[in-house]
VMD Tcl script that draws the C-alpha trace (Angstrom):
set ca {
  {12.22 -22.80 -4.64}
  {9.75 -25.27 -3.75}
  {6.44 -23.96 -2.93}
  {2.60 -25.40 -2.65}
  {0.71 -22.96 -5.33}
  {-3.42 -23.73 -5.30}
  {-2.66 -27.25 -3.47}
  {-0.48 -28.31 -6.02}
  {3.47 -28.50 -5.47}
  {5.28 -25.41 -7.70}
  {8.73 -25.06 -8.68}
  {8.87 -21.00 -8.53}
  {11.69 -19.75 -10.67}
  {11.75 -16.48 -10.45}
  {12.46 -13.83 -7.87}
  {10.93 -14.25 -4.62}
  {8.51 -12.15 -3.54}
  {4.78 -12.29 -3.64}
  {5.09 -10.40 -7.18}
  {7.13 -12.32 -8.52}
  {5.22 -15.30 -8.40}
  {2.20 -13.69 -9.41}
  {4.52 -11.96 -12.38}
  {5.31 -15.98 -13.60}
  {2.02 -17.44 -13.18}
  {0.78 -14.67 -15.45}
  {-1.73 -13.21 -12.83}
  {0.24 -9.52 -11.91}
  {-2.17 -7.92 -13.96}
  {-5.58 -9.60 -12.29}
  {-7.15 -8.84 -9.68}
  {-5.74 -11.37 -7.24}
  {-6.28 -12.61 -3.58}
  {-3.22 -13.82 -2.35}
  {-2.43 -16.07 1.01}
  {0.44 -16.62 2.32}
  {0.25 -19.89 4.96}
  {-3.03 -18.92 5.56}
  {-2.48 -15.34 6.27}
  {-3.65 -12.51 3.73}
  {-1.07 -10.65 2.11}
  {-2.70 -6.85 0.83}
  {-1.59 -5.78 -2.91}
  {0.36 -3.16 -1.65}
  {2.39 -6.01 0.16}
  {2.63 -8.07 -2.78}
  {6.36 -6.52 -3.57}
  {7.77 -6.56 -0.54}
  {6.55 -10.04 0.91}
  {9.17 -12.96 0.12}
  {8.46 -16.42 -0.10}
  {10.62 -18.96 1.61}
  {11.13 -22.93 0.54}
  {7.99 -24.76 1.35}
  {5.40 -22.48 2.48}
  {1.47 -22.29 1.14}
  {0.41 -19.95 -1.29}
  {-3.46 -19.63 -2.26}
  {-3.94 -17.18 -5.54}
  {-7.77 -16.17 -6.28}
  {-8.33 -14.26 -9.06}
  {-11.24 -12.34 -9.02}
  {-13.94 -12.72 -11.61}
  {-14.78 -8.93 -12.99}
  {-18.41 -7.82 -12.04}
  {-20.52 -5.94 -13.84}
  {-24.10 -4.05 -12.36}
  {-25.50 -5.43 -15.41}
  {-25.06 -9.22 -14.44}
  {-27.82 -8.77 -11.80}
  {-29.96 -6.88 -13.78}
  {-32.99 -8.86 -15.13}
  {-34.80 -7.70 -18.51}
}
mol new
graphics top color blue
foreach p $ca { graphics top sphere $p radius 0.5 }
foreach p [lrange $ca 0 end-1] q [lrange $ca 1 end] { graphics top cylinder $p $q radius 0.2 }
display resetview
């Protein structure tokens, strides 16, 4: 299925939910912001939301924080 993935065009190849595509870009273990066309989709969503030919899909992966980053000295 053809998809736009991060503004690029994406040949998804594997199942096709939300998951999936997060499962073959190697990100289903990150923490991950995913849009749909513009609309959020929640983790718990990620399973159950399928993709359909053409549509938008923004992944941000988070970058892991740590209280010691702000900390000076």
């Amino acid at each position: 299925m053809r998809i736009k993935l991060n503004g690029e065009p994406h040949e998804h190849r594997g199942g096709g939910t939300v998951a999936d595509l997060l499962t073959e870009i190697g990100a289903d273990d990150k923490r991950v912001a995913i849009l749909v066309d513009g609309t959020v989709v929640p983790a718990a969503d990620h399973a159950r939301t399928w993709l359909a030919e053409g549509v938008t899909v923004e992944v941000i992966v988070m970058a892991p924080w740590h209280r010691t980053s702000l900390v000076q000295g």
